[in-house]
C-alpha positions as semicolon CSV with decimal commas, in nm:
position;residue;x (nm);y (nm);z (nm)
1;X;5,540;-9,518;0,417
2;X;5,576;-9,296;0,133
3;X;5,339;-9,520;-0,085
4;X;5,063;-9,517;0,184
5;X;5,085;-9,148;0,225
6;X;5,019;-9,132;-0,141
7;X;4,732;-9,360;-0,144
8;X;4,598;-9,193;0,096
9;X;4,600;-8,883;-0,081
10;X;4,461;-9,026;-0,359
11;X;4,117;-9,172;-0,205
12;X;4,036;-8,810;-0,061
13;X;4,114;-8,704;-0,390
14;X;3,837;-8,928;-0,511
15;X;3,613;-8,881;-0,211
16;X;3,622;-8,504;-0,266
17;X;3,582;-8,473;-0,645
18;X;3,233;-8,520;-0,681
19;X;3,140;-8,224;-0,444
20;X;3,390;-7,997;-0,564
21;X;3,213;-8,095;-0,914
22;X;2,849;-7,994;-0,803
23;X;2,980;-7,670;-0,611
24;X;3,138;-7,519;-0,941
25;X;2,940;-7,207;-1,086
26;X;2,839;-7,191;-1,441
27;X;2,617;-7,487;-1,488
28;X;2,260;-7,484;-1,450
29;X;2,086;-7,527;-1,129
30;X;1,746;-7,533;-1,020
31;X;1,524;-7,436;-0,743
32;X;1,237;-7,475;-0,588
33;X;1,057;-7,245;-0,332
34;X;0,841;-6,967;-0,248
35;X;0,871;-6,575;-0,380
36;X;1,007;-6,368;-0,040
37;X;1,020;-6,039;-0,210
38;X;1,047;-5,911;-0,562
39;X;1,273;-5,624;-0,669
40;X;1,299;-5,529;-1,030
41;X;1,400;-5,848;-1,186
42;X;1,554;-5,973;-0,955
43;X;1,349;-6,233;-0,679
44;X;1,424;-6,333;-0,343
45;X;1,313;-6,734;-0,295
46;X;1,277;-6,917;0,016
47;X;1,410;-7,286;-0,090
48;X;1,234;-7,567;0,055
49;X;1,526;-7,645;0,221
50;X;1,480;-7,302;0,405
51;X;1,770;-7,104;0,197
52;X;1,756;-6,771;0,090
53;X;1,853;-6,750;-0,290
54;X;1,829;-6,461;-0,582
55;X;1,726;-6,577;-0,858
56;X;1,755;-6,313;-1,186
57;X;1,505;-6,315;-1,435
58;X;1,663;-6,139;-1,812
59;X;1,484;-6,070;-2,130
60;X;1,556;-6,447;-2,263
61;X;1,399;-6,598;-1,921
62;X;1,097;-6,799;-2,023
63;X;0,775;-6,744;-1,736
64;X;0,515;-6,975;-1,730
65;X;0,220;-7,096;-1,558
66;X;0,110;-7,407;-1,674
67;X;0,131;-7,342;-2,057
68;X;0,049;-7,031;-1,993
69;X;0,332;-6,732;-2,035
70;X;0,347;-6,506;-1,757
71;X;0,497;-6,188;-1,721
72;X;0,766;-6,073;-1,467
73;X;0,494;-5,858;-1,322
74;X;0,301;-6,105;-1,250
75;X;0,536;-6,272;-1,014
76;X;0,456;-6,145;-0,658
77;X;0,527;-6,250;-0,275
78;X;0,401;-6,648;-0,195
79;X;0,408;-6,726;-0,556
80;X;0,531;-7,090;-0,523
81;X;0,814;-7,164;-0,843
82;X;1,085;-7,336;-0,979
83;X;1,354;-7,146;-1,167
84;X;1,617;-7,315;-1,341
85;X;1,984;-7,112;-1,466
86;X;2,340;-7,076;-1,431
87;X;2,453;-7,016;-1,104
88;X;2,668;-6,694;-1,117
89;X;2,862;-6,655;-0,749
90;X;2,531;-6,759;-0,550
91;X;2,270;-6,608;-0,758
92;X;2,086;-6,818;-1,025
93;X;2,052;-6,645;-1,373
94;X;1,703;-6,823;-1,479
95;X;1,657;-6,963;-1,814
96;X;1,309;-7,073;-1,689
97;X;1,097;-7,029;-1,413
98;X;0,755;-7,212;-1,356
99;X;0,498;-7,108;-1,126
100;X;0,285;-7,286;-0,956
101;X;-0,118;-7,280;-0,882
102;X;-0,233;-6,979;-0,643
103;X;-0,234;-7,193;-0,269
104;X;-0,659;-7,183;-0,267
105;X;-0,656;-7,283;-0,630
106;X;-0,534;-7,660;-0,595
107;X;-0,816;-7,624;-0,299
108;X;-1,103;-7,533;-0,471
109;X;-1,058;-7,829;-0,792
């Protein structure tokens, strides 16, 4: 009895680790959605998967459009992105953050 309680402990052990492993802070995430709002450095996105998430944009944050490098005040509301960073207790601290083409722009090629 003892021996199958064990085992049994072990294999949620196992089944557990890997999404204790992805849930841990401090590695570097990414996301992808549209800009809700835009407050100092810090920007509110709308995941695809319909989360809200803060995303923090620093001095060593690298903006770009294309090949293009874009400035934080360039970033406004419906700006479509991807920012990659650590995540820090829910908020990602972006190392990079691509933008994507203006919504009529992909239209009009």
């Amino acid at each position: 009895m003892k021996t199958l309680i064990i085992g049994l402990a072990m294999l949620a052990l196992i089944a557990l680790a890997p999404s204790m492993a992805a849930a841990h802070e401090g590695h570097a995430h990414k996301v992808m959605g549209t800009v809700t709002s835009v407050q100092g450095s810090n920007l509110m996105v709308k995941s695809t998967d319909g989360k809200s998430v803060t995303v923090m944009i620093d001095a060593k944050t690298k903006i770009t459009q294309g090949k293009t490098k874009v400035e934080l005040a360039a970033l406004k509301v419906g700006d479509r992105i991807v920012a990659e960073g650590a995540d820090k207790k829910g908020t990602i601290v972006a190392t990079s953050v691509r933008v994507g083409d203006a919504p009529g722009a992909a239209a009009k090629k």
